[in-house]
N, C-alpha and C positions, 0 to 999 in steps of 0.2 A: 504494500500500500504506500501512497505516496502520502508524505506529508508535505507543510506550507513551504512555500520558497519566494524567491522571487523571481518575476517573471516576465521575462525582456527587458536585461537593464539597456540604457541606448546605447547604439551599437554593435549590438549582442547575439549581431547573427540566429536570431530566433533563440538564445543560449537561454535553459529557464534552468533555475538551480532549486533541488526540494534539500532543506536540511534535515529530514530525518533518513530519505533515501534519497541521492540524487544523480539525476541521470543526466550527464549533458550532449546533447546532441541540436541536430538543426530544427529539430520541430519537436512539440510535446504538446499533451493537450493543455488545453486551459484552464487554469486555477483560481479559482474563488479569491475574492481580493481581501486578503490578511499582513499588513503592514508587520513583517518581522523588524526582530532587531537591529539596531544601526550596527554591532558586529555579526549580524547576520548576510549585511545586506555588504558589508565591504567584503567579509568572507566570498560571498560569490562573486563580486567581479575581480578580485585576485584570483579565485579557479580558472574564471573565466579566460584571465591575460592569462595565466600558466598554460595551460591546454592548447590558448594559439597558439604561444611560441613555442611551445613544443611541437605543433604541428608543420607550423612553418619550418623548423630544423629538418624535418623528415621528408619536407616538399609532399602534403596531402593536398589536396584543392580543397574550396570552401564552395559554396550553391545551395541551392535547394536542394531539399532530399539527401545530401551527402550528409552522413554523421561527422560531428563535429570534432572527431578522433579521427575521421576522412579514413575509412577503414577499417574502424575500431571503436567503441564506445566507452566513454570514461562516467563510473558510476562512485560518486561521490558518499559517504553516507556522514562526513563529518567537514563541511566545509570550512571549518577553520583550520584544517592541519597544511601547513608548507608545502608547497611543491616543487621542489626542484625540478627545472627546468630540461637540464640532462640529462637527468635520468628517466624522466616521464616519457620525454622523446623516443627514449631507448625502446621502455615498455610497447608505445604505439607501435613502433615498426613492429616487433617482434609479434604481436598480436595482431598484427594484421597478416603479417607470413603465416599463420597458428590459427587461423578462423575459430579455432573450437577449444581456445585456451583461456583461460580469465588468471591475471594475472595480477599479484596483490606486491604492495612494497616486502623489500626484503630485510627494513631495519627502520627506527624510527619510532617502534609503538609498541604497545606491550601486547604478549605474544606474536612476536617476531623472532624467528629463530636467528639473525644475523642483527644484533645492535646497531647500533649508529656510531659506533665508538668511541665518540666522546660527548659531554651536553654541548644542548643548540644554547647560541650565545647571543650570533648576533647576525642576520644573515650573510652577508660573504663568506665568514667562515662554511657557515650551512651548505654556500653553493659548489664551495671550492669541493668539500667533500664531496660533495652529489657530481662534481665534476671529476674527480679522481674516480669515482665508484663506474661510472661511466665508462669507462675506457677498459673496464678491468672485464674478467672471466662472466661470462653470461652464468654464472654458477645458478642452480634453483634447486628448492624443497617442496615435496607436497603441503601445501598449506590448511590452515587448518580456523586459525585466529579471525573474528571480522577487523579487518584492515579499514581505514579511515578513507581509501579510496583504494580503486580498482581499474584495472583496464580489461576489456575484454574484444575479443575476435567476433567479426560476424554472425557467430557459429551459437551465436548466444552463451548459455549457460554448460560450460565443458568442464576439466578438470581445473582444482585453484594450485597456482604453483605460487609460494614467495621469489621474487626474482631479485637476486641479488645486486644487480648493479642500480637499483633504485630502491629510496629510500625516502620519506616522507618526517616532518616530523609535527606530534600529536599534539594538540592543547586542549584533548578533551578533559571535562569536569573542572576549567578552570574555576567556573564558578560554588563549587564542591569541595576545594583541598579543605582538607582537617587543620593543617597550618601546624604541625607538631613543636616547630619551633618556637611560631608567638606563642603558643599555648604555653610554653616552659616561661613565657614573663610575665605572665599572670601571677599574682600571688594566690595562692591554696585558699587564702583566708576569703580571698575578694566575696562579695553576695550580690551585687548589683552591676552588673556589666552593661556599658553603651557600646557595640559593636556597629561602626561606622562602617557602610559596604561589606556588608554583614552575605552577600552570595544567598546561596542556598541555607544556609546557617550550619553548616556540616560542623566550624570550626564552632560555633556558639555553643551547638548540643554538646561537646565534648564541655563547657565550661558549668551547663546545664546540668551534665552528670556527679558534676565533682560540687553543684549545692546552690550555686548561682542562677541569679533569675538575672537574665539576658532580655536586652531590647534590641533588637537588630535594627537596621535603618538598610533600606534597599531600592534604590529609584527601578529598577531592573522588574517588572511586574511576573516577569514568569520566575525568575527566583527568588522571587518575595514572597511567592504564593507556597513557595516549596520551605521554605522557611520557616512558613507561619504554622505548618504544621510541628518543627522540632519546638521553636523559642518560646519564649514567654510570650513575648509579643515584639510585632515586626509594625513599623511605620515605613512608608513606600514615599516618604516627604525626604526637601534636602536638610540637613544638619544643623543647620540653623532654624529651622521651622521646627524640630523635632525636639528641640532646647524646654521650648516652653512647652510642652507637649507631658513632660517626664514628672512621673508621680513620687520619684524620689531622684537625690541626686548619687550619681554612681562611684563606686572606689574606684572604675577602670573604668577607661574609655581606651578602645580600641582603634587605631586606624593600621590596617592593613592592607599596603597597599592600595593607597588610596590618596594620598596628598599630592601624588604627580599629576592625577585626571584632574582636579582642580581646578576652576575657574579661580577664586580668591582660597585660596591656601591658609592665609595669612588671619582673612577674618574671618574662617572657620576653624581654625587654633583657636584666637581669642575667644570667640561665642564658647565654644567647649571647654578651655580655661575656666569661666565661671561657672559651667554646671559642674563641676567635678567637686566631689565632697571633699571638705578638708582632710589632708593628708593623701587624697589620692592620686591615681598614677595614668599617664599616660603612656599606651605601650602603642609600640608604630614600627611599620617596616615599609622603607622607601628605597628605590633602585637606584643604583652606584654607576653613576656616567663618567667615571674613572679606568671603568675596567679598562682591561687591556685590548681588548676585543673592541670596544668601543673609538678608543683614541685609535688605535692602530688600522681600524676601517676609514677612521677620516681620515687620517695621511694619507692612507692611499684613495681618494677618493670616493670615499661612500660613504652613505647612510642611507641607509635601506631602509626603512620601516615596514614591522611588521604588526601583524594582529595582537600581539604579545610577547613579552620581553624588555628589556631594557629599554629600547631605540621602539616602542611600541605608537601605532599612529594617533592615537586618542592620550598621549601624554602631553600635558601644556608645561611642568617644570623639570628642568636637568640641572643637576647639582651632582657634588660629592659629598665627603664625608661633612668638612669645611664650611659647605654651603647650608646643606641640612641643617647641622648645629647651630649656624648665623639665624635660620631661619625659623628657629625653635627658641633662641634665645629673646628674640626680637619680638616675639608674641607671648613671654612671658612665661617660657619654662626654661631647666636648669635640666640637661640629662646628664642622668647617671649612670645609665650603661649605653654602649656602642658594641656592639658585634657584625665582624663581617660573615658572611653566608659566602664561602671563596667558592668557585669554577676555575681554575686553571687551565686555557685549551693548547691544542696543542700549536696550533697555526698562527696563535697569534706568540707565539713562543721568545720569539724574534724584539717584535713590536714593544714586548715589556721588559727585554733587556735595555731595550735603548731608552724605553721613558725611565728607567730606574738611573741611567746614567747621567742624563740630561733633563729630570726634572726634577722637583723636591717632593714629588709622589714616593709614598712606600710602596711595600711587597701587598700589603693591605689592601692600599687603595686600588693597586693595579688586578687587583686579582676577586675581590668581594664583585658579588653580581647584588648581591642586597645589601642595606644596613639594618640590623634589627636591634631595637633599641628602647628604652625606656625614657621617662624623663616629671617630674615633677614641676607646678607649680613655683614661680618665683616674678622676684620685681621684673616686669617685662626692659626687653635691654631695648639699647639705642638700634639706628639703622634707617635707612632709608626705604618708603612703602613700597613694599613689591607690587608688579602690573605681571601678574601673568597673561599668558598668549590666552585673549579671546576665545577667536574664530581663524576658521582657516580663510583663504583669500583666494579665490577666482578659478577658472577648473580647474588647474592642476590640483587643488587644495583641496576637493570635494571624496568623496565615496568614490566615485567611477572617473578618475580622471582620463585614460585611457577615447569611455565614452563619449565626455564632456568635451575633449579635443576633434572627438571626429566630428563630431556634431559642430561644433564650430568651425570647422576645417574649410567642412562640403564638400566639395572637388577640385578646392583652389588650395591653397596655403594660408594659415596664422602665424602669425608672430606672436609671443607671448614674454611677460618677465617674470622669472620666478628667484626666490632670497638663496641664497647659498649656503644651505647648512653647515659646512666646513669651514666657514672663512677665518680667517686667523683670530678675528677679533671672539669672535665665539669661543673657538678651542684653547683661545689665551685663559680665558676665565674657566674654561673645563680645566688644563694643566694644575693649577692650583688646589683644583676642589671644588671652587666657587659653584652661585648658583648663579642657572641662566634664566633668565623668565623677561615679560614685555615683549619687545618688537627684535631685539636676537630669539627668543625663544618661539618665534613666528618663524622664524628660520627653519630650525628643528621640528615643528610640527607641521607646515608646510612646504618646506623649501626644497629644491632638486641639486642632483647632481648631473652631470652629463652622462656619467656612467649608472645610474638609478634610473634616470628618463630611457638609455637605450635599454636596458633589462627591463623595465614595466612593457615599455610599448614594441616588443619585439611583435612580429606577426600582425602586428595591429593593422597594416596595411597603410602605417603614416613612416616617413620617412622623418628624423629626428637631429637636428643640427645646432649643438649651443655655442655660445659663443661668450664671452667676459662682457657682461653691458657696462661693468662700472670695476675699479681694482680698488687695490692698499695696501702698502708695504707690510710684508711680514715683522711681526715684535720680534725682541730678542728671544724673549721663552721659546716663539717658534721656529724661529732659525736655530736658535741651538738644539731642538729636538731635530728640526731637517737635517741638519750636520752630522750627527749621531745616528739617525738610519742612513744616512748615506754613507757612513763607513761600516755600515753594518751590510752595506746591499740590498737594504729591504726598501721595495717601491715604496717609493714618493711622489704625489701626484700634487707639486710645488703649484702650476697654473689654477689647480681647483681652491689651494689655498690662499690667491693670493686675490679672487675673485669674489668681490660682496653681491654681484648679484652675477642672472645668467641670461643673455637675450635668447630664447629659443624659437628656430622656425621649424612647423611640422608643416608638411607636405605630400600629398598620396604617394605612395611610392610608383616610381616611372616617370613622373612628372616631371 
């Protein structure tokens, strides 16, 4: 049975995507109009651009009546998992030679008998592997696990093989984790929990069991609803409406994950500062735009955003340890613990020799993918008001940019400006820790790269050309980290750094 999706995003080659099953191809029937989620609805046109440019590699035609596998049909059942691009490609061909094979990834997700080898960090890394995995031994296992996506042959419904040189990775039940970790900064004693982006309350019932009555807070209506069945009681209001709402005030408030999405960060500290009972504790876990994985993508030009993760595209603040801390201070708390949640990969291995040489980052900063942390109550410190990033800005900035461009296009050409996530002056203040937020952090939430524009709109049937609309001399921080991957040999993509914005022209391709 088919569940809700969405259907005909623009551009979309008739591509309709259902996220409980989903099938993508050039025609499907019609589905009852049900506004899914906003990461539902970017989840499919990322499928969507992965499948073409996978397709496009393999040289399939697009038309009427032709599946959108051009050969082969790709059935989705979890639209938010990554797709690598190289290895998907690999799949189509292979299952279109194979009419009567269905073939699932061969690492990436649980039950998979071939891991992914190391955690997903940040996508280049992700791709490079999908691109090593590629080139390697068609290896395969009878498969057995339901896999997050699938490919299959003409031939419909054959035998399932895991295929080795492709590789997916999962982000199902992000709304679900238990959180073992924040759960250990809870204090035992606590009885009154405000759990702020509270998910499904998976993590709240664990605080539930141990004696505490839990308020969740969840703007997300389908895992509010899921929620409301563990917690005490779940309000589907923002954090600040839910202040005056509270029939008592709590020892713990919770934010997990949850201060990056943030429109005002800043004045949702303070609001929650005053409901919190005397003596009690604020426990929080916010993502580290230090890692290594992160700086070492922008030197070499990139920021990829993805559905989830550090570099994630619904994040409006990037900081470090540094920033965090200013940012805690400055609304009137004092923390007392900091712990890093380290990922070491292996690719960026390189990347974090060199910033350990050439900046005043630690092994800490370079390596934590989170900070999980606690913090109390105090005289609120000095500091200047933070402005986080809004909204995003004009089609590249939207759900479907991909769509929004062709649409715009026509059959002629656009010219477009988009901010330069990389630019010095940004990653100067990442080097240190700092936070970025405002009209740099506009950058980071919408801004391109030339090498992210030609990876999204592969296949797209637009042809993609950027160029520097505007420059700025590299700081010293960053020329001495440029100096130090350059004795190290690790790509440096100096022109992406040194560019505050991008003039881009897209154009059908042939034209």
């Amino acid at each position: 049975m088919y569940g809700r999706g969405v259907e005909n995003p623009p551009g979309s080659d008739g591509f309709v995507v259902h996220y409980h099953l989903v099938r993508i191809a050039m025609s499907a029937p019609p589905l009852p109009p049900a506004p899914p989620p906003a990461d539902a609805r970017r989840a499919a046109v990322r499928t969507r651009d992965a499948v073409r440019a996978a397709r496009s590699r393999v040289g399939f035609p697009a038309g009427p009546g032709i599946p959108f596998g051009g050969g082969a049909e790709v059935d989705v059942v979890e639209p938010e998992a990554a797709l690598p691009v190289s290895g998907l490609a690999r799949a189509l061909a292979e299952a279109a030679a194979r009419p009567d094979v269905r073939l699932v990834p061969g690492g990436g997700f649980a039950g998979a008998p071939f891991p992914a080898e190391e955690l997903y960090v940040t996508s280049w890394e992700f791709q490079l592997l999908a691109a090593e995995r590629a080139v390697g031994p068609a290896e395969m296992a009878p498969g057995a696990a339901e896999a997050p996506v699938a490919v299959r042959g003409r031939g419909g419904d054959g035998p399932t093989e895991f295929f080795r040189p492709w590789l997916v990775h999962s982000f199902a039940g992000r709304k679900g984790h238990a959180r073992p970790d924040v759960l250990a900064l809870v204090p035992a004693s606590a009885r009154s929990v405000l759990d702020v982006g509270c998910g499904e309350g998976v993590f709240g019932a664990s605080l539930e069991a141990r004696g505490a009555r839990v308020t969740g807070i969840e703007l997300d209506e389908r895992a509010a609803e899921v929620a409301a069945r563990r917690l005490s009681r779940v309000l589907s209001v923002r954090a600040e409406e839910a202040v005056g709402s509270l029939d008592v005030r709590p020892d713990v408030i919770v934010l997990a994950d949850v201060l990056e999405h943030l429109v005002d960060p800043a004045g949702v500290l303070r609001t929650l500062r005053e409901a919190l009972s005397p003596g009690g504790r604020l426990v929080f876990s916010v993502p580290n735009a230090t890692h290594a994985s992160v700086l070492g993508g922008a030197f070499r030009g990139h920021w990829d955003r993805e559905l989830e993760g550090i570099v994630a595209d619904d994040h409006r603040t990037y900081a470090g340890r540094e920033g965090w801390t200013a940012l805690l201070a400055s609304c009137g708390y004092r923390v007392t613990s900091l712990l890093p949640a380290a990922a070491r990969t292996a690719r960026s291995g390189g990347d974090r020799a060199a910033f350990l040489a050439s900046t005043g980052l630690s092994a800490e900063d370079l390596d934590a993918v989170q900070w999980l942390g606690t913090a109390e109550p105090s005289a609120p410190g000095s500091g200047a008001p933070m402005c986080a990033a809004v909204e995003v800005d004009g089609p590249l900035g939207g759900e479907d940019p991909v769509g929004a461009v062709a649409e715009r296009a026509g059959s002629g050409g656009v010219v477009l400006e988009t901010r330069n996530p990389v630019r010095a002056r940004v990653l100067e203040t990442l080097l240190r820790g700092g936070l970025v937020a405002g009209e740099d952090a506009m950058a980071l939430l919408s801004g391109w790269t030339p090498a992210g524009l030609a990876s999204r709109f592969e296949g797209s049937g637009l042809g993609v050309l950027a160029s520097p609309a505007s420059g700025e001399p590299l700081s010293r921080a960053v020329r001495e980290v440029v100096e130090a991957r350059r004795s190290e040999g690790l790509p440096t993509d100096e022109a992406a750094l040194a560019a505050s914005s991008w003039s881009v022209t897209f154009r059908p391709s042939g034209s």
